[in-house]
N, C-alpha and C positions, 0 to 999 in steps of 0.2 A: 689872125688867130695864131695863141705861140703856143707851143709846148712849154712846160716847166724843163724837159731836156734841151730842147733847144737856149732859152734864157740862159741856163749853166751856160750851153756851150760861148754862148755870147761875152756871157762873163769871163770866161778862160781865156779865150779869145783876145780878149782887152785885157783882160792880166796877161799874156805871153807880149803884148804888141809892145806895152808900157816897160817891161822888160827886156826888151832887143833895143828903144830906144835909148833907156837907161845907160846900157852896156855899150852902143855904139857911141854916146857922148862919153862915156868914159874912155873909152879906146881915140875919141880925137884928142881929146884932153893929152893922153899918152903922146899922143904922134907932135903935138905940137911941143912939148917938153921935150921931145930927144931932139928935133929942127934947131933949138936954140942953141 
């Protein structure tokens, strides 16, 4: 049994997670560009 609050929060959730990974692959990306 869900709440429709809860569902959001779910949703957010996975919207912020998909966004820290994003940003972490960008930041190795960086790291390995200054290595070279």
């Amino acid at each position: 049994m869900t709440t429709p609050g809860s569902k959001k929060e779910n949703a957010d959730l996975k919207e912020g997670v998909v966004c820290l990974i994003t940003i972490w692959h960008y930041f190795l990306k960086e790291n390995q560009k200054r290595r070279r």
